[in-house]
N, CA and C of each residue as an Amber inpcrd file, in Angstrom:
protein
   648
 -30.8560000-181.6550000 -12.0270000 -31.6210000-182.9030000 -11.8660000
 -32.4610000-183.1570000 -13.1070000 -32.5650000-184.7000000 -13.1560000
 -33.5550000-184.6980000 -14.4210000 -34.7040000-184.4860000 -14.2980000
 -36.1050000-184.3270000 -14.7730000 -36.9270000-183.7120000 -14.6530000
 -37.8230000-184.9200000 -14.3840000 -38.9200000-185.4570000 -13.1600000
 -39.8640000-186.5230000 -13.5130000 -40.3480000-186.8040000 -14.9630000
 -40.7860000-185.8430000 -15.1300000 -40.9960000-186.8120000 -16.8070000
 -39.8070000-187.7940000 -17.4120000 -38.0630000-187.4360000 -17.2000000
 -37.4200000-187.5430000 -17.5860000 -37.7460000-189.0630000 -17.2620000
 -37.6540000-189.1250000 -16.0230000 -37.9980000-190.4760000 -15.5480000
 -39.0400000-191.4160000 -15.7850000 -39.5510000-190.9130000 -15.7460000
 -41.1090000-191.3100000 -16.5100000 -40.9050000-192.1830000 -17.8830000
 -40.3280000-191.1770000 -18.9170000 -40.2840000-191.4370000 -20.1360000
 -39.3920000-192.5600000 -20.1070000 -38.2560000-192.5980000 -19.7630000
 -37.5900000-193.4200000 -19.4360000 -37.9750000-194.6580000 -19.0570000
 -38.5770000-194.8350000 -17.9350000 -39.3210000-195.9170000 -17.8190000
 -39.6480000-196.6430000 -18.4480000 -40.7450000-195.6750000 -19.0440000
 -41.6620000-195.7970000 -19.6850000 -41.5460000-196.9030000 -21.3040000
 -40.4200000-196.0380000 -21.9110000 -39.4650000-196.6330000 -22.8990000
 -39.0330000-197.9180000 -22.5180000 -38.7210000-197.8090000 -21.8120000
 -37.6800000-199.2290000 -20.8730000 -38.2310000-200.6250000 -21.0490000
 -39.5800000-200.3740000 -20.5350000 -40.5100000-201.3820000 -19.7600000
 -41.9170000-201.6580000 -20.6210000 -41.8830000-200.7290000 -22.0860000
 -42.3750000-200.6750000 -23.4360000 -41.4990000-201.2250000 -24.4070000
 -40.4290000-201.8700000 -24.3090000 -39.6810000-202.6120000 -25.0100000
 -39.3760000-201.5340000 -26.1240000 -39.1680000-199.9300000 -25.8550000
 -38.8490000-199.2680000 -26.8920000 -37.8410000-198.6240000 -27.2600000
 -37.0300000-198.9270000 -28.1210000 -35.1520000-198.8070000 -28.0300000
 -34.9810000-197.5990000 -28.5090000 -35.9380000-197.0850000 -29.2520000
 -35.2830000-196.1450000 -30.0430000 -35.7670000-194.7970000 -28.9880000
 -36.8530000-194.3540000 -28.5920000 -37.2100000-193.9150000 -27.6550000
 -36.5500000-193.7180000 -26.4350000 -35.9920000-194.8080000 -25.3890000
 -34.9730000-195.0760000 -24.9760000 -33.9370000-194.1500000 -25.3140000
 -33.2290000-194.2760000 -26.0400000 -31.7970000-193.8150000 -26.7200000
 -31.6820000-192.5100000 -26.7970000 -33.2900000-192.0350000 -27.3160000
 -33.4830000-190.8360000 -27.7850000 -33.5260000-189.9880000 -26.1500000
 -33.8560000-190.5520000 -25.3070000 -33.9560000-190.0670000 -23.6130000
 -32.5680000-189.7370000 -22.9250000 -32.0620000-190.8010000 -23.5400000
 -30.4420000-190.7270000 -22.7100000 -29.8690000-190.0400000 -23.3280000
 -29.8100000-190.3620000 -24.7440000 -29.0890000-188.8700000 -25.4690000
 -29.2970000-187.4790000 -25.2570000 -31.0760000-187.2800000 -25.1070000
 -30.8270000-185.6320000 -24.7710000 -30.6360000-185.4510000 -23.4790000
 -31.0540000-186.2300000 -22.7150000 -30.5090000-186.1950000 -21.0740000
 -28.9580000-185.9570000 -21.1360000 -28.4040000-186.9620000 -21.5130000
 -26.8200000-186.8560000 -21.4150000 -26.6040000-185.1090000 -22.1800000
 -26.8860000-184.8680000 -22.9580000 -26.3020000-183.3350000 -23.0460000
 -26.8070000-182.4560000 -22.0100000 -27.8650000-182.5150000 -21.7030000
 -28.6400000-181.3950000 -20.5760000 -27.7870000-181.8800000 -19.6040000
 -27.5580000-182.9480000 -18.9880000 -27.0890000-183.0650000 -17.3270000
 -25.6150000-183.1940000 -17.3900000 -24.8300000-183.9600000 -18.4120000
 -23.7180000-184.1930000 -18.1660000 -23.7860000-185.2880000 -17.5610000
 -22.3150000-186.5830000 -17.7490000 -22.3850000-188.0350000 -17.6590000
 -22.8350000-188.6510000 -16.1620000 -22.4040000-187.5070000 -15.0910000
 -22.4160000-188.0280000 -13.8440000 -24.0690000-187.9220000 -13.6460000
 -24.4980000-186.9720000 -13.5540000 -26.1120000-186.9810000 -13.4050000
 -26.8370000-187.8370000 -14.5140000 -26.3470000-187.9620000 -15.3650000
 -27.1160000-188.9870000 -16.2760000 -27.0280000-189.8460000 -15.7080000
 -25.8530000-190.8470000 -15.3960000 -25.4860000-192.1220000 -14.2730000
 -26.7030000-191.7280000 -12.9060000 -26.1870000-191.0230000 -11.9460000
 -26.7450000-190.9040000 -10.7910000 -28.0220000-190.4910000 -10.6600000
 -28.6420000-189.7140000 -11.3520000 -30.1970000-188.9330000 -11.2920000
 -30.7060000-189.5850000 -11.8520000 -30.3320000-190.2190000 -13.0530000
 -31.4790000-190.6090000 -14.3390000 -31.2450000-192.2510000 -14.1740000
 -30.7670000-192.5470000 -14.6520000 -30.2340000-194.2950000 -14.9260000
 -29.9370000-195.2600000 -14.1700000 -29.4280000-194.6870000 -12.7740000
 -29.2600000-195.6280000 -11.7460000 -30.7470000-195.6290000 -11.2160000
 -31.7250000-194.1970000 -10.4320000 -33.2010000-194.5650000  -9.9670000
 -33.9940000-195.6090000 -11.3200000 -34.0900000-195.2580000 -12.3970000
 -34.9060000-195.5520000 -13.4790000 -34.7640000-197.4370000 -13.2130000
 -33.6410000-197.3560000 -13.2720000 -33.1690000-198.9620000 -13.3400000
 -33.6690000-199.9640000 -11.8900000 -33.1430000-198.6550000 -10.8600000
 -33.8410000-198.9120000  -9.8510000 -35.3660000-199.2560000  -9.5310000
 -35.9910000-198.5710000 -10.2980000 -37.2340000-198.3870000 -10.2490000
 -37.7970000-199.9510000 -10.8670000 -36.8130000-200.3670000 -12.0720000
 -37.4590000-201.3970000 -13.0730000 -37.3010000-203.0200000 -12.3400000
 -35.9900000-202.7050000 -11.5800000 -35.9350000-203.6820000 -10.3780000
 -37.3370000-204.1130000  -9.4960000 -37.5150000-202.7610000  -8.7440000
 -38.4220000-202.9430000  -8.3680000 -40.1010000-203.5860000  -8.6300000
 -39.9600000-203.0300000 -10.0260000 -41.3620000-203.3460000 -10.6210000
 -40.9750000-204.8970000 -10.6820000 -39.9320000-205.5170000 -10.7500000
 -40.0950000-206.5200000 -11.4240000 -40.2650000-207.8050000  -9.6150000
 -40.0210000-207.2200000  -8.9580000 -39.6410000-207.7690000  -7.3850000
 -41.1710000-207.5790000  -7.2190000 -42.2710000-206.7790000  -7.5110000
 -43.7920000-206.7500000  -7.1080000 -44.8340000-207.5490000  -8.1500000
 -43.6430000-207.7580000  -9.1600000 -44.4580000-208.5160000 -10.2540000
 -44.8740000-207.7650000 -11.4630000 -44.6270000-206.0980000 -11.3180000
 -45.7660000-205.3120000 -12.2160000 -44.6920000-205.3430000 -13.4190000
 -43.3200000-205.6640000 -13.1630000 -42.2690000-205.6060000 -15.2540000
 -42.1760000-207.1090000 -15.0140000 -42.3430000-207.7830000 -16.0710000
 -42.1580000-209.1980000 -16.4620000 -40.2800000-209.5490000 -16.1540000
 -39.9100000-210.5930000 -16.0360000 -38.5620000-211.1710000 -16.5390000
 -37.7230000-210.3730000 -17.6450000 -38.9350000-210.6390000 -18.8830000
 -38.6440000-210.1790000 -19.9740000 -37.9980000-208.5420000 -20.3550000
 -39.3080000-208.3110000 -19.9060000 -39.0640000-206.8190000 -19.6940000
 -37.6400000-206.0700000 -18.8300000 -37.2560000-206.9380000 -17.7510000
 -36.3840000-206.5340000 -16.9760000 -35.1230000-206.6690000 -17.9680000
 -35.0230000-207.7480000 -18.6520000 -33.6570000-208.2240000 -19.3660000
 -33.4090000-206.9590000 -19.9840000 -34.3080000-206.8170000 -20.8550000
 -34.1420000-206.0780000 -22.1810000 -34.0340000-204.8900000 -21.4790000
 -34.9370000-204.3460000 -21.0530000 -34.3440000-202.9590000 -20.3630000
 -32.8790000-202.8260000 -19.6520000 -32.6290000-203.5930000 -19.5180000
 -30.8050000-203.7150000 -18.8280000 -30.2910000-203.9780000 -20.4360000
 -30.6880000-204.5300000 -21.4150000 -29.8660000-204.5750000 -22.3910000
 -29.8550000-203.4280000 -23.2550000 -31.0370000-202.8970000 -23.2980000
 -30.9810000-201.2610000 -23.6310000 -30.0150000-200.1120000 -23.4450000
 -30.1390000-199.8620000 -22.0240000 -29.4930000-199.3910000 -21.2350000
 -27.6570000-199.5540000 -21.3360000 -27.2060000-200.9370000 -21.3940000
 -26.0160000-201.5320000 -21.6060000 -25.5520000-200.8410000 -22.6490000
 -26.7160000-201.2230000 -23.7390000 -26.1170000-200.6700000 -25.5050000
 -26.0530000-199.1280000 -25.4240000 -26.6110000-198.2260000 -24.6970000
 -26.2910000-197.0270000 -25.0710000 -24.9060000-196.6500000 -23.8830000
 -24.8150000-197.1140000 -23.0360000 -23.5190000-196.8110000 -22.3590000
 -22.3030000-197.8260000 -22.7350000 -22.9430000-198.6080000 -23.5680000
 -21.4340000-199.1870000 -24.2000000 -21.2140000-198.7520000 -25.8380000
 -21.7230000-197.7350000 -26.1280000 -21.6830000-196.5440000 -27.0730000
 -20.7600000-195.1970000 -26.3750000 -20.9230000-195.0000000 -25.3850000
 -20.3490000-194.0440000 -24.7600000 -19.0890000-194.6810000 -24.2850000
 -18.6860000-195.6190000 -24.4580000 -17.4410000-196.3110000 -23.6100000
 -16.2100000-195.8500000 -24.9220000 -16.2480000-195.7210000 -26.2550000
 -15.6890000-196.0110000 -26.9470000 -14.4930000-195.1410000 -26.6960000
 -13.3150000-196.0850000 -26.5390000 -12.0070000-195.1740000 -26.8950000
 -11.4190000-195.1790000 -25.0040000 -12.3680000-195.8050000 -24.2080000
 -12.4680000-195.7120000 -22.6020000 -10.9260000-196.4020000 -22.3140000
  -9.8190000-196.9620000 -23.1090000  -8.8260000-197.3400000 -22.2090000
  -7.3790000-196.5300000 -22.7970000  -7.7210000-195.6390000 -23.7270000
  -6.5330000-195.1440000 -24.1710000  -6.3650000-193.8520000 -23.1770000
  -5.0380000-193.3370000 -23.4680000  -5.3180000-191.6230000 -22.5750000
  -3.4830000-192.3340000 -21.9390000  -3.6590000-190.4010000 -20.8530000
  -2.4950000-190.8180000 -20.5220000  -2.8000000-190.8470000 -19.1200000
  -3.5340000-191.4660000 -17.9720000  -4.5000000-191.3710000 -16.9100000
  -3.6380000-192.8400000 -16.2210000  -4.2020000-192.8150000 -15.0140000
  -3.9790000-194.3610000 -14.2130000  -4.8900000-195.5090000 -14.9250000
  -4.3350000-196.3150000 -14.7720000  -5.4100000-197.3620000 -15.9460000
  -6.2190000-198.2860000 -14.0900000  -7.3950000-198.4290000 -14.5450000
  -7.9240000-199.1420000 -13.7840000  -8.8150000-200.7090000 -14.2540000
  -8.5190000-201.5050000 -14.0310000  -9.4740000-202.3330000 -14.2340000
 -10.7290000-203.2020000 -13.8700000 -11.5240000-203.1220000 -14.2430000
 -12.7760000-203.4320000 -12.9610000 -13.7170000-205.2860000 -13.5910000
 -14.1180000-205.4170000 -12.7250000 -14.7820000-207.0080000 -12.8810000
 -15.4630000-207.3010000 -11.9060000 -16.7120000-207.9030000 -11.8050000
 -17.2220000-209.1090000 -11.2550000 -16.6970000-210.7090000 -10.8280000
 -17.0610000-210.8120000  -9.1270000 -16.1350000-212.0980000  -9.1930000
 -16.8530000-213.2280000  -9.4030000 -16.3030000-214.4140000 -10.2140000
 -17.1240000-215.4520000 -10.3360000 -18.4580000-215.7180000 -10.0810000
 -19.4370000-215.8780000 -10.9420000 -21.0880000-216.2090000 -10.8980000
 -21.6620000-215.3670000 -10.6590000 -20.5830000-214.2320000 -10.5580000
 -21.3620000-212.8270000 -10.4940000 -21.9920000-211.6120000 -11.7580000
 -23.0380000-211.9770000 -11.8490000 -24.0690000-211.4490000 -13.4720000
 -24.1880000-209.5090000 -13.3170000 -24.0020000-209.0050000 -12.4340000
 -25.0600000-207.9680000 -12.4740000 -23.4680000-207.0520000 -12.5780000
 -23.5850000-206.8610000 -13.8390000 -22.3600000-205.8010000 -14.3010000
 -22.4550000-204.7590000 -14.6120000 -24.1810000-204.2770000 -14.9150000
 -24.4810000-203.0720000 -15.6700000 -23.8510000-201.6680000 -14.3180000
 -24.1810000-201.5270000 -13.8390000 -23.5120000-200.5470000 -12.3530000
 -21.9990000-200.6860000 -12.6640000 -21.3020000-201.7740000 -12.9040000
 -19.8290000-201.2480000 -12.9920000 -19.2980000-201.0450000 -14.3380000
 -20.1130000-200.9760000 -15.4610000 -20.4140000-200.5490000 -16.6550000
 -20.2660000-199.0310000 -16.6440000 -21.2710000-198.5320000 -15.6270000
 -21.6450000-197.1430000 -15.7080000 -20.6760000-196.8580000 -14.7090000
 -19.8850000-196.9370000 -13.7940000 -18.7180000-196.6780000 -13.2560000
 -17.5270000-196.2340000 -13.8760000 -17.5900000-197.2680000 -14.5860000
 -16.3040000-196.9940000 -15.8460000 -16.4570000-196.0060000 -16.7150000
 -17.4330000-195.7270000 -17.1130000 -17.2840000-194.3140000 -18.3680000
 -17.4760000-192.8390000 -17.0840000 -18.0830000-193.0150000 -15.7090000
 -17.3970000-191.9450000 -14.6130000 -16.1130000-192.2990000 -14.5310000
 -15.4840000-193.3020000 -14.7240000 -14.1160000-193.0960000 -14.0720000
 -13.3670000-192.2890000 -15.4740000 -13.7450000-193.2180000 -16.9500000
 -13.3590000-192.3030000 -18.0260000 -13.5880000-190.8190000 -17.4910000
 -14.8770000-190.2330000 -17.3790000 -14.6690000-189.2150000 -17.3290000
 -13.5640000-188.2500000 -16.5900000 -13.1750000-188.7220000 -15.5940000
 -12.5750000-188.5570000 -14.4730000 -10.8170000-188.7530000 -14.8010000
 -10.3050000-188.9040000 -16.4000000  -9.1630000-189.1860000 -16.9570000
  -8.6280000-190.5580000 -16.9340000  -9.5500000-191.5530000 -15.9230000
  -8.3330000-192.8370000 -16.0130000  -8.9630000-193.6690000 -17.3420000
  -7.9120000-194.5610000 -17.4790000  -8.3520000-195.5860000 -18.8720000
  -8.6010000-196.2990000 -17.8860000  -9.8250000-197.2510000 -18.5960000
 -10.7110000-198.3210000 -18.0040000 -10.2660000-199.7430000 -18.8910000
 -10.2400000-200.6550000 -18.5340000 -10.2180000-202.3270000 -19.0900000
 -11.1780000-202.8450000 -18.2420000 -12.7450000-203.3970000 -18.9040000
 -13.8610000-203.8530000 -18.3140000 -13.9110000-205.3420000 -18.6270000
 -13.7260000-205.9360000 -17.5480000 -13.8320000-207.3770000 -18.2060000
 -15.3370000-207.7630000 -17.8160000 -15.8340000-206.8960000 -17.0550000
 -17.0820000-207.5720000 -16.7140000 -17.9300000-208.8770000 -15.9320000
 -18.8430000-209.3230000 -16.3990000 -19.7390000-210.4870000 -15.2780000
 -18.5720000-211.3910000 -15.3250000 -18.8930000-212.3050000 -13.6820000
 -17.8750000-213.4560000 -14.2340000 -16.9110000-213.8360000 -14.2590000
 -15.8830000-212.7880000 -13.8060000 -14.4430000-212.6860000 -13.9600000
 -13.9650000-213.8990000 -13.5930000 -13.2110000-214.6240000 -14.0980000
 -12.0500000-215.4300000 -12.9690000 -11.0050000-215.3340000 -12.4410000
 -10.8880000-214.6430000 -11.1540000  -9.8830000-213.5540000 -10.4960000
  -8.8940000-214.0430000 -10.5550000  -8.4990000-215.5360000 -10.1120000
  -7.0130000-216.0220000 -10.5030000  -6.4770000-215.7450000 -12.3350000
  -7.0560000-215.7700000 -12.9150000  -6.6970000-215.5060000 -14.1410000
  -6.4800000-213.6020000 -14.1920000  -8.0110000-213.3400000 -13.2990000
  -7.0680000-211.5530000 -13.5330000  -6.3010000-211.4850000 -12.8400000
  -5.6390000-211.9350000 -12.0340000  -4.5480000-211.6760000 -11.1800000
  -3.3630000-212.3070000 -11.8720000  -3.1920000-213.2430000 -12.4910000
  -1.7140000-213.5110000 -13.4670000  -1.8090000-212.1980000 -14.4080000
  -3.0410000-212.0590000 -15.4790000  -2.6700000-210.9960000 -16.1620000
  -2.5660000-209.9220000 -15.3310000  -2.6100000-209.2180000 -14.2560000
  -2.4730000-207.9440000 -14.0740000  -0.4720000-208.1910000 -13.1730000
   0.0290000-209.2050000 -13.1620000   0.9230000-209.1330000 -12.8130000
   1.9870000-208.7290000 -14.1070000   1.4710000-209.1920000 -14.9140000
   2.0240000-208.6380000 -16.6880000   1.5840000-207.0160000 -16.8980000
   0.3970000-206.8100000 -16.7200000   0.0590000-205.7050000 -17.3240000
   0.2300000-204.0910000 -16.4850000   0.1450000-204.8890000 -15.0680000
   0.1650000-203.7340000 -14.1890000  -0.6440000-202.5860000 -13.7660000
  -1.9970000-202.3800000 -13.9030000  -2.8890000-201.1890000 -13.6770000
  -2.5000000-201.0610000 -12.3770000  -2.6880000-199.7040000 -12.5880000
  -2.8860000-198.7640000 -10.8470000  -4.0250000-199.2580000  -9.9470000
  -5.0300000-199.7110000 -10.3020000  -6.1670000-200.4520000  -8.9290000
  -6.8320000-201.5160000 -10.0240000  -7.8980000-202.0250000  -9.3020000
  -7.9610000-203.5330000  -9.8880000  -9.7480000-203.0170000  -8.8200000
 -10.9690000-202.6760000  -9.6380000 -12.3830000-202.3960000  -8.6820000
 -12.6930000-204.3400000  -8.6860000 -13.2330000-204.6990000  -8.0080000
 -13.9060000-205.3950000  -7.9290000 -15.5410000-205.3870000  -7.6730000
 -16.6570000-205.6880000  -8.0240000 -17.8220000-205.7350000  -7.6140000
 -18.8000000-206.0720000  -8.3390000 -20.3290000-206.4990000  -7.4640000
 -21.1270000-207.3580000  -7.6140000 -22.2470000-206.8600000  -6.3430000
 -23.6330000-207.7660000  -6.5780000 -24.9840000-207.5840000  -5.8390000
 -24.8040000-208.3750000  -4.8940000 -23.8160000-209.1690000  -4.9690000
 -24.4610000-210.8390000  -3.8400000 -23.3140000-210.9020000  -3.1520000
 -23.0360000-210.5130000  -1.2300000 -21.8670000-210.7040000  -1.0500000
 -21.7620000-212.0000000  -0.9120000 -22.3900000-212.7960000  -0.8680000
 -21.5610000-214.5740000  -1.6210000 -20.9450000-214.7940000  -2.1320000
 -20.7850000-214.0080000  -3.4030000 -19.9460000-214.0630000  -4.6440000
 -18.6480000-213.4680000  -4.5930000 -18.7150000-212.5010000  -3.2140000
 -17.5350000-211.6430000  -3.0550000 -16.6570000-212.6250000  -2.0000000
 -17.3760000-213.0870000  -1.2160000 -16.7130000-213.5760000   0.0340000
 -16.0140000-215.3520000  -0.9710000 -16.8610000-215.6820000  -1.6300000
 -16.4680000-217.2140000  -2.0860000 -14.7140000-216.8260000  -2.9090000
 -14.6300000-215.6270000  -2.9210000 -13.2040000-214.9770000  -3.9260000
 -12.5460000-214.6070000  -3.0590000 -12.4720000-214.6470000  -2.0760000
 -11.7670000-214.4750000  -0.8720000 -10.4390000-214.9550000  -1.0020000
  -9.6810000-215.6750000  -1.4590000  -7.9890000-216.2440000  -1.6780000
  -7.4970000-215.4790000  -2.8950000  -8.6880000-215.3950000  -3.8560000
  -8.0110000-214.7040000  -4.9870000  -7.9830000-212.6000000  -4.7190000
  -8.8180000-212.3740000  -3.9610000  -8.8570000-210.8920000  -3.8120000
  -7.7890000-210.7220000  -2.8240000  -7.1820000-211.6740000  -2.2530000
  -5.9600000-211.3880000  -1.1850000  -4.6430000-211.4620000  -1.7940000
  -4.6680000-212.1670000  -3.0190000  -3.8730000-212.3890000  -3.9770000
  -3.4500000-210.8400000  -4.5830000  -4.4540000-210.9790000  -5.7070000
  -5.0230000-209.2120000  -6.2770000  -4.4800000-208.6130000  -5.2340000
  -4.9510000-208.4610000  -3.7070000  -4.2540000-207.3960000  -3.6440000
  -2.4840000-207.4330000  -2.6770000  -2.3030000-208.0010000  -2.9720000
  -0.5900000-208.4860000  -2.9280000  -0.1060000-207.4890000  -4.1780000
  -0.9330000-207.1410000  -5.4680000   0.0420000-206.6520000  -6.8740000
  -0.5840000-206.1130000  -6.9660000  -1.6430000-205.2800000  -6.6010000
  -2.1000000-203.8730000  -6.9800000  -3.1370000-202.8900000  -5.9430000
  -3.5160000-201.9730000  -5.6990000  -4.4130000-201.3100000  -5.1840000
  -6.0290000-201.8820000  -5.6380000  -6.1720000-202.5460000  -4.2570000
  -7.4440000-203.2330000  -4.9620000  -9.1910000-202.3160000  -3.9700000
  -9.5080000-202.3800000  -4.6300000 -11.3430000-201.7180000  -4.1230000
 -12.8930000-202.8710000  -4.2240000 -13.2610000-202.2590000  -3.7170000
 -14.2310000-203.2340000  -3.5440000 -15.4940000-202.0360000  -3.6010000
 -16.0700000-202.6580000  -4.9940000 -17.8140000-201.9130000  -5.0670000
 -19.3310000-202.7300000  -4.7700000 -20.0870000-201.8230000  -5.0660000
 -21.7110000-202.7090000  -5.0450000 -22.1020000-203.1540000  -3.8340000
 -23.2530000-203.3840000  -4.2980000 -23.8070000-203.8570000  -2.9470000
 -23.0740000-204.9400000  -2.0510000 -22.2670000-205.7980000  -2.6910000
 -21.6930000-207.1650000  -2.2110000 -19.9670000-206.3970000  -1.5310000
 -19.8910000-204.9350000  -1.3930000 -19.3210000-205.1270000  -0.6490000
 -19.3360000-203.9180000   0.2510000 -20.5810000-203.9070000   0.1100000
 -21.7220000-202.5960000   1.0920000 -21.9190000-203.9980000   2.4250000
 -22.0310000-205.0280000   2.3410000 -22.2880000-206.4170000   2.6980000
 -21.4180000-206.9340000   3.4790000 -20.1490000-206.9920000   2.6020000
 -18.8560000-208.4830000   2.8010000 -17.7890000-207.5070000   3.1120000
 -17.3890000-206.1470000   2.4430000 -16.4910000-205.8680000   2.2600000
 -15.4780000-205.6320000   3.0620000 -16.1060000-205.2210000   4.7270000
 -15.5540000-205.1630000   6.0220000 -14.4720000-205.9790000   6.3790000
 -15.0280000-207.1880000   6.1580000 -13.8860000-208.7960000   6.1550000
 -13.5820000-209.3360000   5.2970000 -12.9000000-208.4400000   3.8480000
 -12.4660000-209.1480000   3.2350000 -11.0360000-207.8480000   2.5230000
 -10.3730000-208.1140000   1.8970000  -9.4080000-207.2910000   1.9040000
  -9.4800000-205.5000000   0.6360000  -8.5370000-204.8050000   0.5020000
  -9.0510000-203.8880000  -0.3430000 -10.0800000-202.9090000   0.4530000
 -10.5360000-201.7430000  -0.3190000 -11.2260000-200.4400000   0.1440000
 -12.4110000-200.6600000  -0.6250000 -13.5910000-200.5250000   0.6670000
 -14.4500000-200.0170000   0.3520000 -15.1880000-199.0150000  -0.5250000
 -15.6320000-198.8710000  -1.9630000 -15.6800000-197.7930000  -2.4920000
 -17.6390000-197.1960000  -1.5820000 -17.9840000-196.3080000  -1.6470000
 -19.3880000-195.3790000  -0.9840000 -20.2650000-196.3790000  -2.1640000
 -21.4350000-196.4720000  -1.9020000 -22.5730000-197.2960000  -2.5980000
 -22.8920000-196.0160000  -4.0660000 -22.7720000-194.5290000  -3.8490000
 -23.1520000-193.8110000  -4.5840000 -21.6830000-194.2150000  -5.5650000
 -22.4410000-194.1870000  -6.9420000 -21.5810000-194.6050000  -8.1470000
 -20.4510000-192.8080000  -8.3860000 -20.8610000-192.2910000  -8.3210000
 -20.2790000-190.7200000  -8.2750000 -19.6440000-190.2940000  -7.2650000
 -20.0230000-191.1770000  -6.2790000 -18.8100000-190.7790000  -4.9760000
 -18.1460000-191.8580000  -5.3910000 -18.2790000-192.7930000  -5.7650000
 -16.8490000-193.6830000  -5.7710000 -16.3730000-193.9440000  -6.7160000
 -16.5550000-192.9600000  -7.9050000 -15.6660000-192.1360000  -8.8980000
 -14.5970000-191.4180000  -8.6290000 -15.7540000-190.3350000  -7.7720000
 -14.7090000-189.3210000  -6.9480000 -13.3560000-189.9850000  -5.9710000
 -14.0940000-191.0940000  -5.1830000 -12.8820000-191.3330000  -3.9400000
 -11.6420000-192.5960000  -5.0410000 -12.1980000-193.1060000  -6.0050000
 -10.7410000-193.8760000  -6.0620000  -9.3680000-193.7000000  -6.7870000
  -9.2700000-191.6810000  -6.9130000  -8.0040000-191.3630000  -6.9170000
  -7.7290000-191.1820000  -5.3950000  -8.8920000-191.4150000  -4.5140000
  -8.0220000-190.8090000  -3.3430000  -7.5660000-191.9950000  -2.6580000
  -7.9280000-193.2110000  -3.0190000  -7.7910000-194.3920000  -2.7480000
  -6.2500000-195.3760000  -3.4280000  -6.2300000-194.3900000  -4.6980000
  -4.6370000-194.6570000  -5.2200000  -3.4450000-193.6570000  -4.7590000
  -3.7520000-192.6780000  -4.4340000  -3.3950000-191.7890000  -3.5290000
  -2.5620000-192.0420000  -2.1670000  -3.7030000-192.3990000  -1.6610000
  -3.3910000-193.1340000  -0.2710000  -2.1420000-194.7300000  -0.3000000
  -2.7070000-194.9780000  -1.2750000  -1.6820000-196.4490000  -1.7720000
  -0.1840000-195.7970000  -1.9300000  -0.3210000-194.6160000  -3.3450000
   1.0970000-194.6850000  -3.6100000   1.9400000-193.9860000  -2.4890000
   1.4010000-193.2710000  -1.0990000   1.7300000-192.0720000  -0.2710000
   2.4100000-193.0540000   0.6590000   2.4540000-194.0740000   1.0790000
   2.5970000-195.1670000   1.9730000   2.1510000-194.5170000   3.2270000
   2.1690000-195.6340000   4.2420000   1.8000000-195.1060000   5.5330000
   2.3430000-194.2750000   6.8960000   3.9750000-194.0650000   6.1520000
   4.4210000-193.0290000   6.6720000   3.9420000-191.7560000   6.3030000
   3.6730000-191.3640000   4.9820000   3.1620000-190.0700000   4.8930000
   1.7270000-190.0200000   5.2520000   0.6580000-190.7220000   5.4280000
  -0.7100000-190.8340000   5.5600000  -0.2790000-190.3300000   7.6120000
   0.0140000-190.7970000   7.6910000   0.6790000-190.3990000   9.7840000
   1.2610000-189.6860000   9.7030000   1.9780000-188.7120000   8.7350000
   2.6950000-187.3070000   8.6680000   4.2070000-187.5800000   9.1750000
   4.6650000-188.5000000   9.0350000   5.7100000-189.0140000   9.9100000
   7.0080000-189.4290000   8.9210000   6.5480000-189.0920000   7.4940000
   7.7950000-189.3800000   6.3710000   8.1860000-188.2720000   6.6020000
């Protein structure tokens, strides 16, 4: 675990508009803990935390941005090289008007870790458009996710689509929310469990449902 100070400093950096400080936190964190506890112990509460301050009033707007843009820049430093390999390729996105990408940011360099190549298209997606290209390109699952299940449920024709041509999942809060009634697997809200579960989730896809009933 990281150490309260760890958190602290962190913060602290964050919400002090101080980048270099910052950087200097995640970097030695990331060697002491390794990527998953850096994600889960350190960076997801911290961020959590800056949310919060900003929902009571005590971190400005300002402050909130930039600390998510901080944060962004040093895990999109760690992304580099995230879609080559010889792994299941996965691709992950936000559906339409959907902003809050940093969480499936940090998903993707766990799933790197975890051997698959990642293609991040990020906030915003326009799923009918990822769904022609992934009929060309073909990845093994297709994550979807976002904060607002509005944003999940309004994609509702195109995620039924998606998943007609690939193993599709559903992350974040928006489908901690929506995800029940709408198509695709649920990934666990913890970013490290649903690292862990979506080989078992391509798994289950390529096994069909005769072998999942023991009955192939």
């Amino acid at each position: 675990m990281p150490t309260p100070d760890a958190r602290t400093e962190l913060f602290a950096a964050l919400v002090g508009l101080d980048d270099d400080a910052a950087q200097d936190v995640l970097r030695r964190e990331r060697e002491r803990l390794g990527l998953d506890r850096l994600v889960g112990d350190l960076v997801v509460p911290v961020m959590r935390q800056v949310g919060l301050g900003w929902e009571r009033g005590e971190v400005s707007v300002a402050q909130e941005h930039l600390a998510t843009q901080l944060v962004r820049s040093a895990l999109d430093r760690m992304a580099d090289g995230w879609g080559t390999g010889d792994g299941p390729q996965a691709w992950l996105a936000c559906p339409p008007r959907e902003l809050h990408d940093l969480p499936l940011l940090a998903y993707g360099l766990l799933l790197r870790e975890r051997g698959w190549r990642v293609r991040f298209f990020g906030a915003s997606t326009p799923l009918h458009d990822l769904r022609r290209a992934l009929r060309v390109h073909r990845p093994e699952v297709v994550v979807v996710s976002g904060d607002d299940p509005a944003r999940l449920r309004a994609s509702r024709v195109a995620l039924d689509l998606i998943a007609g041509d690939a193993v599709l999942a559903l992350g974040g809060r928006a489908a901690e929310l929506a995800g029940a009634d709408l198509p695709g697997t649920v990934l666990p809200p913890d970013l490290v469990a649903a690292a862990d579960r979506l080989a078992e989730v391509l798994a289950e896809a390529q096994a069909g449902p005769a072998e999942l009933l023991g009955t192939a």
